[in-house]
C-alpha positions in Angstrom: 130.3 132.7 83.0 127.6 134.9 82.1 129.3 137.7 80.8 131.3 135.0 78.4 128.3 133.9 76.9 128.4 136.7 74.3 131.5 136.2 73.1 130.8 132.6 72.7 127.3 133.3 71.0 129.4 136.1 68.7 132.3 133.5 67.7 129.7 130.8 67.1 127.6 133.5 64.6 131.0 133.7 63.1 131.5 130.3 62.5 128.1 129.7 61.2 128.8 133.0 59.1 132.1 131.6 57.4 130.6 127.8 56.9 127.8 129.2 54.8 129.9 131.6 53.1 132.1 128.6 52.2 129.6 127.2 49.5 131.8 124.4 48.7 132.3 123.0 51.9 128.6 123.3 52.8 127.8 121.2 49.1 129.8 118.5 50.5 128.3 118.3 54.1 124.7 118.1 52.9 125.7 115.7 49.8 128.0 113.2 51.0 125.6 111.9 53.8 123.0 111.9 51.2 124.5 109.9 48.5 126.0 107.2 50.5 122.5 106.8 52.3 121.0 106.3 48.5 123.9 104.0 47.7 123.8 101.8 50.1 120.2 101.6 50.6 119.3 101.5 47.1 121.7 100.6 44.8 124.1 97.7 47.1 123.1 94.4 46.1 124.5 91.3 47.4 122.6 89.0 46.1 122.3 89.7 42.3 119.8 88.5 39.8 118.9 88.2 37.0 122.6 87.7 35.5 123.0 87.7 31.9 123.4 84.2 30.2 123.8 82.1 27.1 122.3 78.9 26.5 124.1 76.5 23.5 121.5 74.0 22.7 122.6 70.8 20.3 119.1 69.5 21.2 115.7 71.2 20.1 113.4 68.3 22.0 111.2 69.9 24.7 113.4 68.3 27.9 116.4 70.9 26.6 113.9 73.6 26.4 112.5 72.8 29.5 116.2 73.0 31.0 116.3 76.2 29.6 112.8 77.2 31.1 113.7 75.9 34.4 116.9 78.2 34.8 115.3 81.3 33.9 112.9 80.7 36.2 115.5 80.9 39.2 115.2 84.2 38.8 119.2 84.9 39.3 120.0 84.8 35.1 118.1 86.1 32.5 118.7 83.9 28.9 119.9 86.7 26.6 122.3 85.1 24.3 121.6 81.8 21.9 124.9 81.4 20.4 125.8 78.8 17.5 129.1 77.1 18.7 131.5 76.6 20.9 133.6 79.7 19.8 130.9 82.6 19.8 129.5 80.8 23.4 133.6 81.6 24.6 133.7 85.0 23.0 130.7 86.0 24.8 132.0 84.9 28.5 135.4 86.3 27.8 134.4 89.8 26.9 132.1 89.6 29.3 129.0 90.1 28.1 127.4 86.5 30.1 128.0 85.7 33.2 127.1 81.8 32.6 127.3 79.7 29.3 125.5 76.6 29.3 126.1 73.8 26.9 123.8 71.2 25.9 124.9 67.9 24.2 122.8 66.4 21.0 122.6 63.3 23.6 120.7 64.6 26.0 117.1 63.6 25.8 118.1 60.6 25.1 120.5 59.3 27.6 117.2 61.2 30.1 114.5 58.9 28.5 116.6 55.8 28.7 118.0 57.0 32.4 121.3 56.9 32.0 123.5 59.9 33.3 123.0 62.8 31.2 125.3 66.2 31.8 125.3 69.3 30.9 128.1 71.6 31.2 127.2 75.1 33.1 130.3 77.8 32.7 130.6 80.6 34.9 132.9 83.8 35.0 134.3 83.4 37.8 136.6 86.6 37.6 133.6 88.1 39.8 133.3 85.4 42.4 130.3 86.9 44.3 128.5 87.5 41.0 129.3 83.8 40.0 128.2 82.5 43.0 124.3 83.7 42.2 124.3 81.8 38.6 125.9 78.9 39.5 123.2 78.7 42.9 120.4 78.6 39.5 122.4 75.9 37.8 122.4 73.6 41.2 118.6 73.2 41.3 118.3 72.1 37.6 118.9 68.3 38.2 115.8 68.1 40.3 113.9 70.2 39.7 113.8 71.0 35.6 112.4 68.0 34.2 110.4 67.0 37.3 106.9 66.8 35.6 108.4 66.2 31.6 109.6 63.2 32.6 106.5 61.8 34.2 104.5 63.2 31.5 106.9 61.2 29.0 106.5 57.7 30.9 110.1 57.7 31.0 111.9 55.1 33.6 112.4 56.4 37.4 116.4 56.4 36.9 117.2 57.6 40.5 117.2 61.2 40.6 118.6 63.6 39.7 117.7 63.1 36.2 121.1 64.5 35.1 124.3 66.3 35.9 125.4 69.6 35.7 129.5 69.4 35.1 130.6 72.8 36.5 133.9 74.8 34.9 134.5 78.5 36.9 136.9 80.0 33.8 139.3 82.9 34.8 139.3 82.1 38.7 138.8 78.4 38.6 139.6 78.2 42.8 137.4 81.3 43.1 139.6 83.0 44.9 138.9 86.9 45.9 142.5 88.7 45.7 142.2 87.7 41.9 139.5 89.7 41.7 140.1 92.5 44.1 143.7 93.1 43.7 143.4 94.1 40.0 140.7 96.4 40.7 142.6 97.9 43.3 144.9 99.3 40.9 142.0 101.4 39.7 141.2 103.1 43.3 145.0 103.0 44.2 145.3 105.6 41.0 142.1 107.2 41.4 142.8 107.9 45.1 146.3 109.3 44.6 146.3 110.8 41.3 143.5 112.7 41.6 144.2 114.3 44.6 147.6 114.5 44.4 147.0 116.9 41.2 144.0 119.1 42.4 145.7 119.4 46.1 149.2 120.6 44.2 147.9 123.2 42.0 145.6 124.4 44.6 148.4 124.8 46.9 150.7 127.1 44.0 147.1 129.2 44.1 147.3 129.5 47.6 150.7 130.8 48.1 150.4 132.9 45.1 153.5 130.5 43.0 151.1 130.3 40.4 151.5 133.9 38.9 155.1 133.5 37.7 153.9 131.0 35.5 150.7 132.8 34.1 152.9 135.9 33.5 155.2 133.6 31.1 154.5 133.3 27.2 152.9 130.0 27.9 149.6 129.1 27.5 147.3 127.6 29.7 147.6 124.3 27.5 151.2 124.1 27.9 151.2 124.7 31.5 148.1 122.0 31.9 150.4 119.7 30.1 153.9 120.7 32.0 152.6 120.3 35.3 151.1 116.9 34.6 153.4 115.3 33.0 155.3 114.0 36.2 151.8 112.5 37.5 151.9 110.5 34.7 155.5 108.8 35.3 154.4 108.7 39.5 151.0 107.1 37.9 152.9 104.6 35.8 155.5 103.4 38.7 152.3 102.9 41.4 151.2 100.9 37.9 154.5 98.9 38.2 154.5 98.3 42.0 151.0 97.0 42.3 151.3 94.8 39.4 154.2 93.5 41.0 153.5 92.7 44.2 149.8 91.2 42.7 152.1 89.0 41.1 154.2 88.2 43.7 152.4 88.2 46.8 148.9 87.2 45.4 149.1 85.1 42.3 147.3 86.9 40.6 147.6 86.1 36.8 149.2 88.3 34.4 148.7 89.0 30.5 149.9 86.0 28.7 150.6 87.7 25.3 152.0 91.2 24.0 148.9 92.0 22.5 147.2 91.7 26.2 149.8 94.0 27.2 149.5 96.3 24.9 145.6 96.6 25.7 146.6 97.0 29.0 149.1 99.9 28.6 146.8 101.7 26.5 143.9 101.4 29.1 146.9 102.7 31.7 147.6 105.6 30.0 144.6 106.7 29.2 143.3 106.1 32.6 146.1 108.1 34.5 145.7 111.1 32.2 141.9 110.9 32.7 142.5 111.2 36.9 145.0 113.7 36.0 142.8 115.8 34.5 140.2 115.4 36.8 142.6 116.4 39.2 143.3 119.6 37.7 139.8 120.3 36.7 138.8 119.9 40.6 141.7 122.5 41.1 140.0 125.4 38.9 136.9 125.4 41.1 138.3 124.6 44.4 139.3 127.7 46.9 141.6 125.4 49.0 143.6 122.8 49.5 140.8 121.8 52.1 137.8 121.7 49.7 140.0 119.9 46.7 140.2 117.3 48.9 136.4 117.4 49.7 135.9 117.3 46.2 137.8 114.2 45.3 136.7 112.4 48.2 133.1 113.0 46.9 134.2 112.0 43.6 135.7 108.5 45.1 132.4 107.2 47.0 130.8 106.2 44.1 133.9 105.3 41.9 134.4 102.3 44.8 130.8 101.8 44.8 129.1 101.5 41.4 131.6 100.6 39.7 132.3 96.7 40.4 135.2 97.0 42.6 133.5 96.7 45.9 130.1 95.0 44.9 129.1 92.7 41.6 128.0 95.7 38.9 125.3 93.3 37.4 123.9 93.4 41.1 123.3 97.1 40.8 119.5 98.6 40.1 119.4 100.5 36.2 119.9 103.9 37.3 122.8 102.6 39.5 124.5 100.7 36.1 123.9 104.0 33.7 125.9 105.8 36.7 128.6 103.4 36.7 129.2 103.5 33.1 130.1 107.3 33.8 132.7 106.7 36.0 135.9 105.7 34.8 137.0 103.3 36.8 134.4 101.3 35.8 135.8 101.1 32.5 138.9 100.5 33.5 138.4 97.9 36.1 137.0 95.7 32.7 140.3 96.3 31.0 142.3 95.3 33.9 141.0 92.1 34.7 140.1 91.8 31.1 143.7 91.6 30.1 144.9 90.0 33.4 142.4 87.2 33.7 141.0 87.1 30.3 143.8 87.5 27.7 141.5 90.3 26.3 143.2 92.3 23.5 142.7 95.4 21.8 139.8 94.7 19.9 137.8 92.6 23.2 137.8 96.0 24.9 137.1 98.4 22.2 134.2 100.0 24.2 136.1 100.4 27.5 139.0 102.6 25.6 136.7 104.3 23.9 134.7 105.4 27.1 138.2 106.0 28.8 139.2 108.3 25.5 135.9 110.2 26.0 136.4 110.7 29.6 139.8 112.1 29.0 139.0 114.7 26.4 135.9 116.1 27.8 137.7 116.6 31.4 140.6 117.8 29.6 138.8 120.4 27.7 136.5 121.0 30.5 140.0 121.9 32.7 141.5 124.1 29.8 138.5 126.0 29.5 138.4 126.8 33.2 141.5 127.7 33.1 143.1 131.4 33.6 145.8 133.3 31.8 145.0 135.7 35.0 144.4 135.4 38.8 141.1 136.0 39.8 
């Protein structure tokens, strides 16, 4: 035993020797433990706040004001929005932009002062259940608590409290069920997770085994051979696009775009997502040595594309810095445009910024990959 201890002590130096040589794969081991201890201790949020809302007041009088007052100070929504009518108030929760939309009738100080039952309607986008659950938990303490000392102060008649009703609608998932709101973002991971390693494991694997000069030897450039060897991603992208669609459809319920022009906001939103991973793929395949570390890499590259960007927790829940990170990754993008056309008949021009960020994504990976790219072997 003692005379194998320097062999062992010599193979472990060589280990230790080949890990640090293997920069890559060292990266990865120091960073990945690192970032999911920041994400989950600093950006996971399960109880969000301060939720973005709109209030549509047809009465000025101070007990409306003080309605509005009351809800803000719950803490869990923030009044950014003071819309006009009923059709800006539903452009506003359909593109998503408010998480709540309340509604207050001309009536309503007076049916309080006289005691009779006054409502006001509270509507919540319930595509995000767990994000809907925070404003509607502000909207339930209103009745009791918002014109508590205004109606003293007022001398109006003890009508047996609460001094009015709060008539909730949840639009977009009115049984708040959670596959209508996971299963459509799956098909943002499903592609991510496949697409993107799919391509940077396959190209890394032609490297490997040395395939990959016969094609830099041809007249082609390395454009044409980006574009060649992702093209069949994109039809494997599209038939995963098919299959999970379907079986949302059929084995979850979940709703589907109700009009061509929601499908047509969808496809472009596909497309443009599948080429992004694509590229991203390929991109991850110019810098990685192995088959090994491209798959580090696009596992590092998925932690925080399930994380910050809706699909696993409510994005308004997330800190700042965690939101401006989430905008980066485009998933996050697309998740809006999925259930944005599957839940929210969005069209083209509700989801103008998401294909926009997507279109951005895929040309500056896309450039980034060509100009990595190699008409030689290294």
């Amino acid at each position: 035993m003692t005379g194998s201890l320097p062999r062992i002590l010599a193979v472990l130096l060589k280990e230790f020797t080949q890990l640090r040589r293997d920069r890559i794969t060292y990266a990865m081991i120091l960073l990945m433990p690192v970032m999911q201890l920041l994400i989950f201790g600093y950006a996971i949020n399960m109880d969000p706040r301060h939720l973005p809302a709109a209030v549509l007041s047809h009465d000025t009088s101070t007990l409306a004001n003080s309605v509005v007052a009351a809800l803000e100070r719950t803490g869990y929504v923030d009044v950014r929005y003071l819309p006009r009518s009923d059709e800006e108030l539903d452009q506003l929760l359909r593109r998503g932009q408010v998480m709540l939309g309340i509604t207050i009738p001309p009536d309503f100080t007076r049916r309080v002062l006289k005691g009779e039952r006054a409502q006001i309607l509270a509507e919540a986008d319930a595509s995000d259940p767990q994000a809907a659950a925070g404003a509607l938990a502000a909207v339930s303490v209103l009745p009791t608590e918002a014109l508590r000392n205004e109606r003293l102060g007022l001398g109006a008649p003890r009508a047996p409290a609460p001094a009015f009703e709060v008539v909730v609608h949840r639009r977009y998932n009115p049984e708040s069920r959670s596959p209508v709101h996971i299963v459509p973002g799956l098909l943002g991971i499903i592609l991510s997770m496949t697409l993107v390693m799919m391509t940077a494991m396959a190209v890394t694997r032609e490297r490997e085994r040395g395939t990959m000069e016969t094609l830099l030897s041809t007249p082609a450039t390395p454009a044409e051979i980006m574009v060649g060897k992702l093209t069949p991603y994109v039809v494997v992208g599209l038939v995963q696009t098919v299959v999970v669609l379907g079986m949302a459809r059929g084995l979850f319920s979940v709703p589907m775009a109700r009009t061509p022009a929601g499908w047509l906001a969808l496809a472009c939103g596909i497309v443009l997502f599948i080429v992004g991973n694509l590229s991203l793929g390929y991109l991850i395949s110019t810098v990685a040595r192995s088959q090994l570390q491209a798959m580090q890499m696009s596992m590092f590259y998925m932690l925080p594309s399930i994380f910050l960007s809706g699909f696993a927790f409510p994005f308004l829940g997330l800190p700042p810095w965690a939101r401006v990170l989430g905008e980066i990754i485009p998933v996050t993008h697309f998740l809006r445009i999925v259930r944005g056309a599957l839940l929210k008949d969005q069209v083209l021009a509700d989801m103008g910024n998401d294909l926009l960020a997507l279109g951005l994504f895929v040309l500056a990976v896309a450039g980034a990959a060509l100009a990595r790219s190699r008409t030689t072997l290294d």
